[in-house]
C-alpha positions in Angstrom: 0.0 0.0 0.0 1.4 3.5 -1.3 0.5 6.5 0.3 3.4 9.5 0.6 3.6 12.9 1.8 6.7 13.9 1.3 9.9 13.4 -1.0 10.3 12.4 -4.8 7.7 10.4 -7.0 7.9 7.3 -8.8 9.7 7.5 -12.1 7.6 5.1 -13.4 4.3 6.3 -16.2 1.2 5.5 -14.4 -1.5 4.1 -16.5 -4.3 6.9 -15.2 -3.6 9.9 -12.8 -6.4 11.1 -10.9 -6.3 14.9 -10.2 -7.9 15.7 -6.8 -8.5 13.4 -3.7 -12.0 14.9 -2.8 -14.8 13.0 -2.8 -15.6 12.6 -6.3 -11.7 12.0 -6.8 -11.2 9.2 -4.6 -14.7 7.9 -5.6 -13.3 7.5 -8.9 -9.7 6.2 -8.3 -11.8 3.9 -5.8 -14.0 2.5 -9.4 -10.4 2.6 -11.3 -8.8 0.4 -8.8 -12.1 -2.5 -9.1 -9.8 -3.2 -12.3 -7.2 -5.5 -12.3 -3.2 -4.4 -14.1 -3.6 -0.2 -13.7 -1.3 1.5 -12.2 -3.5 4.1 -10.5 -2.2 7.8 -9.2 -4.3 10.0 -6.9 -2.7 13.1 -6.7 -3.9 15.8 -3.6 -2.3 19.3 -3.3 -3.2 19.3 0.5 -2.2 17.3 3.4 -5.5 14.9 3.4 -8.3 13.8 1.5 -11.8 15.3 1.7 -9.3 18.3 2.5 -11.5 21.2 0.1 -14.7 21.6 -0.5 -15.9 17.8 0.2 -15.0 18.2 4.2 -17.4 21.7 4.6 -20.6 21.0 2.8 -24.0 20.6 4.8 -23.8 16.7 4.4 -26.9 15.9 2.9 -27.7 12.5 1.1 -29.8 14.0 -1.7 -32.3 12.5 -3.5 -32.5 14.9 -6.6 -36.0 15.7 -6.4 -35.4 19.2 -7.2 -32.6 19.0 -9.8 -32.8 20.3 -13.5 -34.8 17.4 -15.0 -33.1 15.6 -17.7 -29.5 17.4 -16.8 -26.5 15.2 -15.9 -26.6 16.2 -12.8 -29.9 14.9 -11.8 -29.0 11.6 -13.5 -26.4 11.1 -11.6 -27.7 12.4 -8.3 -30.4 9.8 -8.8 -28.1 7.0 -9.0 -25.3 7.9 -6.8 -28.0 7.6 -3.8 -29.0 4.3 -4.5 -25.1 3.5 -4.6 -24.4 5.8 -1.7 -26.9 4.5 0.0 -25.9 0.8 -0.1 -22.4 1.7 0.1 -23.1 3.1 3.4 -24.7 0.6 5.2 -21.8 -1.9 3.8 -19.3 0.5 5.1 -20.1 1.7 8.3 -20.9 5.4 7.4 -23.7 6.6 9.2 -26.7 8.1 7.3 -29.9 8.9 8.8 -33.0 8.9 6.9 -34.6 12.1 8.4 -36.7 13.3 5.5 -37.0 16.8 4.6 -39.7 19.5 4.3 -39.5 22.1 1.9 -41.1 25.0 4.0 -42.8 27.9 2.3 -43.2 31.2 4.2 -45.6 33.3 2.1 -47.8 33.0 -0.4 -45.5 33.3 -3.5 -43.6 30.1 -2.0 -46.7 28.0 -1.4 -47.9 28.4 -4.8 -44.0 27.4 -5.7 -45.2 23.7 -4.0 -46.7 22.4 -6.6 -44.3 23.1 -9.8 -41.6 21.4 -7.3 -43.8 18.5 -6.8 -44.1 18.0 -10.5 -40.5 18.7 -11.1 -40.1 16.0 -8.3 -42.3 13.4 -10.4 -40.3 14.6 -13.6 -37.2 13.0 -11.6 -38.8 10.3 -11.3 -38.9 11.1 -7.2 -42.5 10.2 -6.8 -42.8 10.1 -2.8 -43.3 14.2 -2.1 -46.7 15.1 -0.5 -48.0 18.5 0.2 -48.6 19.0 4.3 -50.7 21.5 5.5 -50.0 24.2 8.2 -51.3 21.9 11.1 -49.4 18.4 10.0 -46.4 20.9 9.2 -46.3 22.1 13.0 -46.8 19.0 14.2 -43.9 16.9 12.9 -41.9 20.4 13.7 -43.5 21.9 16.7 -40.6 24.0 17.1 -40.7 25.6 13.7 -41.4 29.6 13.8 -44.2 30.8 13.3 -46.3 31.8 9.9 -45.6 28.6 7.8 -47.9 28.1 5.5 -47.3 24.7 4.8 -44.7 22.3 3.1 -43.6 19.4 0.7 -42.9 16.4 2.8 -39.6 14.6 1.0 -39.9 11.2 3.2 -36.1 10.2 1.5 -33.7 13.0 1.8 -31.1 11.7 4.6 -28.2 13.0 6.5 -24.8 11.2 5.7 -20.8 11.6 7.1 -19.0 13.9 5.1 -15.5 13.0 6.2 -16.0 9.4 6.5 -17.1 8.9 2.8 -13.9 10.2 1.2 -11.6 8.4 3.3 -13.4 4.9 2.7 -13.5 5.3 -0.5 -9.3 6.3 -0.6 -9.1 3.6 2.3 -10.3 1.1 -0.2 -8.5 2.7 -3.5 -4.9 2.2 -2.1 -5.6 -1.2 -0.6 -6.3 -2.1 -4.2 -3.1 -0.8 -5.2 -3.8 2.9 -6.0 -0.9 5.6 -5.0 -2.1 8.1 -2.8 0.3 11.2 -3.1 -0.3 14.2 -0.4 1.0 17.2 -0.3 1.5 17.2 -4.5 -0.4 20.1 -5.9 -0.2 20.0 -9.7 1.7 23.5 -11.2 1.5 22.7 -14.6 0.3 20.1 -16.9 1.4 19.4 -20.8 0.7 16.7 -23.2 4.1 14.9 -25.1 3.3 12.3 -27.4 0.9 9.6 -25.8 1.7 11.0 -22.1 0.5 13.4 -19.6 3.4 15.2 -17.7 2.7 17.0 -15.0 4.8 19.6 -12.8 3.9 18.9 -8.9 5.6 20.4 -5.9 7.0 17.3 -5.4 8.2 16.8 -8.9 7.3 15.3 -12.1 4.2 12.6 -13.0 3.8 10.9 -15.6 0.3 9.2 -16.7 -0.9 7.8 -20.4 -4.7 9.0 -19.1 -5.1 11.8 -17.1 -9.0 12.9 -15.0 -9.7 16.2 -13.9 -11.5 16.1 -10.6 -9.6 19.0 -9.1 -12.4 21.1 -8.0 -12.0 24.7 -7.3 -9.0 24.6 -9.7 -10.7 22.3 -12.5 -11.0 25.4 -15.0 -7.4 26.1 -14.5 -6.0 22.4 -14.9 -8.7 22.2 -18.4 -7.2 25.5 -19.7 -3.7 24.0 -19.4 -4.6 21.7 -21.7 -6.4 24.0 -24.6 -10.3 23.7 -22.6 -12.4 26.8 -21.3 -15.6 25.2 -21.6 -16.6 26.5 -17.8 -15.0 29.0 -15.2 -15.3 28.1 -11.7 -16.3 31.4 -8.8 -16.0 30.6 -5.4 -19.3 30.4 -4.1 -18.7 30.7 -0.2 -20.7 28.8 1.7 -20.8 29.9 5.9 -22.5 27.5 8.4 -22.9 27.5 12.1 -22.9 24.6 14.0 -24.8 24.5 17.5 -24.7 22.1 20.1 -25.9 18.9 20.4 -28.5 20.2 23.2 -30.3 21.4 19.9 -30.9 18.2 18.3 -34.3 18.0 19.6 -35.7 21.3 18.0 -35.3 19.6 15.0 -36.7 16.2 13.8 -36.4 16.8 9.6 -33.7 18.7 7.2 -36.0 22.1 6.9 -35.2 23.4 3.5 -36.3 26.3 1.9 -38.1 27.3 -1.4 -34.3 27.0 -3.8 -33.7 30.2 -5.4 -31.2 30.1 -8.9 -28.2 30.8 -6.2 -29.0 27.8 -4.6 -30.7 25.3 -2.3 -31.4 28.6 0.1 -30.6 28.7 3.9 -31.7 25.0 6.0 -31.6 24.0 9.0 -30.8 20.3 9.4 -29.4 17.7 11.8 -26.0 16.2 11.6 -25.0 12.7 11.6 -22.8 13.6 14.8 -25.6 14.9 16.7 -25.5 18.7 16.1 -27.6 21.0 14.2 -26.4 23.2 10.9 -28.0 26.6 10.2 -26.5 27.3 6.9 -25.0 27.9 3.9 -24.7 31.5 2.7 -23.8 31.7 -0.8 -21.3 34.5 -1.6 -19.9 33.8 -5.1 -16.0 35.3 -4.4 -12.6 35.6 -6.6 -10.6 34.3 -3.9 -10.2 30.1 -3.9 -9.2 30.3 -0.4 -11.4 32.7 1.6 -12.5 30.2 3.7 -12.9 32.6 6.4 -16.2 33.4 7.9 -17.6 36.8 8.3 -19.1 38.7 11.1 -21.7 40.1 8.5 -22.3 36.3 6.6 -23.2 35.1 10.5 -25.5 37.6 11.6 -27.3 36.9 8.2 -27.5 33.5 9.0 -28.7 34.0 12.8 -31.5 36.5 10.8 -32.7 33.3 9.0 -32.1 30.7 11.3 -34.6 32.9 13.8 -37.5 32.8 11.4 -36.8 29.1 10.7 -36.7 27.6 14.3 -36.7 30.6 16.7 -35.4 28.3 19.6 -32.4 27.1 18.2 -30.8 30.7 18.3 -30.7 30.7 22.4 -28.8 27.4 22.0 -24.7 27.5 22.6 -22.6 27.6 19.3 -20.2 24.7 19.1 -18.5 25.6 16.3 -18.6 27.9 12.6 -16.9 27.2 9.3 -17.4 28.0 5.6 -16.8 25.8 2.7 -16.3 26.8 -1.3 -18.4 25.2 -3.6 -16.8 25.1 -7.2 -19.7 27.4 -9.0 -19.6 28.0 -13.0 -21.9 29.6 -15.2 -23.6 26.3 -16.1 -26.3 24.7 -14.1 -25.3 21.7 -14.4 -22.1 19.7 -14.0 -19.3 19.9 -16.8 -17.9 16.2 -17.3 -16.5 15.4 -20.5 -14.5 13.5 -22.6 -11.3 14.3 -24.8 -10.2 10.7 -26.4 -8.0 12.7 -28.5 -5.7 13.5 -25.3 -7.2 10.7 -23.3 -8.2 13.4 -20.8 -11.4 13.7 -18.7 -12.5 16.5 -17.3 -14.9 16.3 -13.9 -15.7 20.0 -13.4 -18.4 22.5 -12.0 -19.3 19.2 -8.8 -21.2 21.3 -6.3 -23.1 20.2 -3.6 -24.7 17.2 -4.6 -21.1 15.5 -5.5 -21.2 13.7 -2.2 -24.8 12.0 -3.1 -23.7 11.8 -6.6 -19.9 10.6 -5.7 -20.3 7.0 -6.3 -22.6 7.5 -9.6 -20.1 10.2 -11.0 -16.8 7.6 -11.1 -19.0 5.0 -12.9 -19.6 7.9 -15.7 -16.0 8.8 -15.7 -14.7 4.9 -16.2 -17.3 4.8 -18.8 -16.1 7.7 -20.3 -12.3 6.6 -20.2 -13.3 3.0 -21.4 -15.6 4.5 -24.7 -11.8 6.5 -25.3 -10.1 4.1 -25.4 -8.5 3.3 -22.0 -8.2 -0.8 -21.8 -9.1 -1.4 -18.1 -8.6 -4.7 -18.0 -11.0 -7.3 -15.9 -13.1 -6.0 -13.1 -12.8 -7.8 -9.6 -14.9 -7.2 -6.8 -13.3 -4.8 -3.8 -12.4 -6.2 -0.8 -14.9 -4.2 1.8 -13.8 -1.6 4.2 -15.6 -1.1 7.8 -15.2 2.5 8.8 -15.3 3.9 12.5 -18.6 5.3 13.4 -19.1 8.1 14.1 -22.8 8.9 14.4 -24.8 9.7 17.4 -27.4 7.3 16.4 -25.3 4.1 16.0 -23.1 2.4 19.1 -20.2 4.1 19.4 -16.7 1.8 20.9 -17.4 3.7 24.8 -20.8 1.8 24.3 -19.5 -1.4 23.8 -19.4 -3.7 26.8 -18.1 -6.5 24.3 -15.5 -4.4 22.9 -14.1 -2.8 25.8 -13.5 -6.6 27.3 -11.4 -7.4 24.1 -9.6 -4.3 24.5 -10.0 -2.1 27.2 -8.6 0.7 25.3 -12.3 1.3 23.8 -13.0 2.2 27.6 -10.9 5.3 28.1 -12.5 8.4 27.2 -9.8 10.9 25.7 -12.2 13.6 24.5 -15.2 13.2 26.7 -17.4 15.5 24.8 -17.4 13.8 21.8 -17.0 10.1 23.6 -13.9 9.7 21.9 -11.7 7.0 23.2 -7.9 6.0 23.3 -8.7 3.2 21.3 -10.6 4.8 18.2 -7.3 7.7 18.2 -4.8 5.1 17.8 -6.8 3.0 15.1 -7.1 6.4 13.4 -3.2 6.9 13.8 -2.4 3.4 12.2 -4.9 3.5 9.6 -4.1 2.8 5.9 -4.5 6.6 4.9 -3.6 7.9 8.3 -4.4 11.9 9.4 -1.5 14.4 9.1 -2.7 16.9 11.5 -4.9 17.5 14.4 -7.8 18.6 12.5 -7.3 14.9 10.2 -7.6 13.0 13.5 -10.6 15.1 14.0 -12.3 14.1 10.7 -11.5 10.7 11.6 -12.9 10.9 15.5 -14.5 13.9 15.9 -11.7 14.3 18.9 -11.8 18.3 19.3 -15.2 18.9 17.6 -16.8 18.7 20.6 -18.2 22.1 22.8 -15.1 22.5 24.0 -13.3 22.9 20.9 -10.3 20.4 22.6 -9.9 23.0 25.5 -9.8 20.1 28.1 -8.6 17.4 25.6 -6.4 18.6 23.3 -3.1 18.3 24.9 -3.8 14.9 25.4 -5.1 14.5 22.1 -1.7 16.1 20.4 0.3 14.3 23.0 -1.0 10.4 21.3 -0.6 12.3 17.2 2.8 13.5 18.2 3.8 10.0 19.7 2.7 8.3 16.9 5.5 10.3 14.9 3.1 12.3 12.9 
């Protein structure tokens, strides 16, 4: 198993290079690896997978009842949660089927109802029912008031964000795939029948070469003669409140979408907490990841209206995620057989639902151009770590704590993180690199604390493990 941070690259050509180990980039070096004889790259400018936008979206399992019918995207949102879904429950990711209700405020929204509904049924999504003001209140007694009533989407779900990525990288380079960190790509050229790319960490050479680089995916395509889309920043700033909250809220409350985007929703997480978010700020800077005093206050404006109560509950934690945004409204994957070059561009929100569905398309792509993959084999299966509130977590197992009684020490007590779970996160095939990737893989530090009683002990067991 290959996976390197640091120091010079194999000389060797690989077969396919994968640009970009987010979600949909490990999701498709994950399908790459099911077949047997390539020699597989995935290439990461950052420290981790699921380091950009994948690790700061609102973690919703979609079902693409509201997506442009007949557009890629809804295609593939449609079938990437059937995989996603199944994928899951093999894996160990948690989801959570918590439905969702698409809440309308005024009287311009609830006549929107009904042209969603259809759009709904023209995505084949056929379970949506319309719920009036007193069944509305009633599954949400908490909700503000004014609501004037509601589409009831029974399937929409709540799913691990950072979990999903690393199994599907776990699995990748334990099927052989090269997993290099820290390698952001600084040019990219064509010689013959070969790919060369510049890196940070020097040269790599690939015969096929896909483009899942996200916020950067217009710049990698122009490289090679493409400007078919331009990605803007579109900055998305969410607040996360403590897990005190979680029983204001029983569904994903959405709001009527707008043409900037799904609107601000309030929605459960997977880890016990509540979201009010996203804003959507469309930027020219790829890393203002910051939030802002002014983006926050907008939010709390919202969030008030939405579920008045959840605003006199503590804040755990805020953070803002970029969404790679073009001009298109729908997502930009195509083929160039003539450079044996695919391009994955213009992923947004959906890409976690759509993930699984997405590398499918791409090895199809690759395979119509001409790439030989050789035979397919199944992949051996991966068992994540939970961590969802509404599954057993290790502190909970009397069974597991007698095998190994490191499952019964409590290192980060607000999250119920244990000794055990830090160190199986340390040895792991695609181990973290920092504090925050030991907190993606235990939710050590997320907790209301923010690591203020843990996190010496937490950095004393990452900095004994040599990291």
């Amino acid at each position: 198993m290959t996976v390197t941070a640091a120091g010079a690259l194999p000389e060797r050509p690989y077969d396919v290079a994968i640009v970009g180990a987010g979600v949909v980039g490990c999701a498709v070096a994950r399908a790459l690896a099911r077949h047997r004889g390539l020699r597989l790259a995935l290439i990461e400018a950052q420290d981790d997978v699921g380091q950009g936008t994948s690790k700061a979206n609102t973690a919703i399992l979609h079902t693409g009842f509201d997506a442009v019918p007949g557009s890629l995207e809804a295609a593939l949102v449609r079938d990437g949660a059937r995989r996603l879904t199944a994928y899951a429950a093999e894996s160990g990711i948690p989801v959570e089927r918590t439905g969702a209700l698409l809440v309308a405020w005024d009287e311009e929204q609830l006549a929107a109802l009904p042209r969603l509904a259809e759009k709904a049924e023209r995505n084949a999504y056929h379970a949506v029912r319309p719920l009036g003001p007193a069944e509305l209140y009633a599954r949400e007694p908490h909700l503000g008031p004014g609501a004037l009533g509601a589409l009831h989407v029974p399937d929409e779900s709540i799913v691990c964000p950072w979990t999903t990525p690393l199994a599907y990288a776990t699995q990748a380079v334990r099927h052989g795939v090269h997993l290099h960190l820290n390698c952001r790509v600084t040019r990219a050229r064509r010689h013959e029948d070969t790919h060369l790319l510049d890196t940070t960490r020097g040269p790599v050479r690939a015969r096929w070469l896909v483009n899942a680089a996200g916020l950067h995916a217009d710049t990698l395509d122009a490289a090679l003669g493409h400007h078919d889309f331009t990605v803007t920043p579109r900055r998305g700033q969410l607040i996360v409140f403590d897990k005190f909250a979680r029983d204001l809220v029983r569904h994903i409350l959405l709001p009527v979408p707008t043409a900037a985007g799904k609107g601000v929703l309030v929605a459960p997480t997977v880890h016990g907490n509540v979201l009010l978010g996203p804003t959507a700020e469309d930027l020219d800077d790829r890393t203002a990841t910051h939030s802002t005093a002014e983006g926050l206050q907008g939010l709390r404006a919202k969030g008030h209206r939405i579920l008045p109560a959840l605003l006199r509950e503590e804040t755990t934690a805020v953070y803002a995620g970029l969404r790679a945004a073009t001009e298109h409204d729908d997502y930009r994957i195509t083929a160039h057989p003539e450079q044996a070059y695919v391009t994955v561009g213009g992923i947004r929100s959906t890409g976690l639902t759509a993930s699984l569905a997405i590398a499918a398309h791409v090895v199809d792509l690759l395979t119509e151009a001409g790439l030989k993959p050789g035979a397919a084999r199944d992949l051996e299966p991966v068992r994540m770590p939970n961590l969802g509130e509404a599954f057993p977590r290790p502190y909970q197992r009397p069974d597991l704590i007698a095998a190994d009684p490191e499952y019964g020490t409590l290192v980060c007590h607000c999250e119920r993180v244990t000794r055990g779970e830090i160190r199986d996160a340390l040895g792991g095939t695609v181990p973290p690199r920092s504090l925050e990737g030991l907190r993606r893989r235990t939710r050590a530090r997320a907790g209301r604390c923010q690591g203020f009683h843990c996190g010496a002990a937490v950095r004393a067991l990452f900095e004994g493990a040599g990291r």
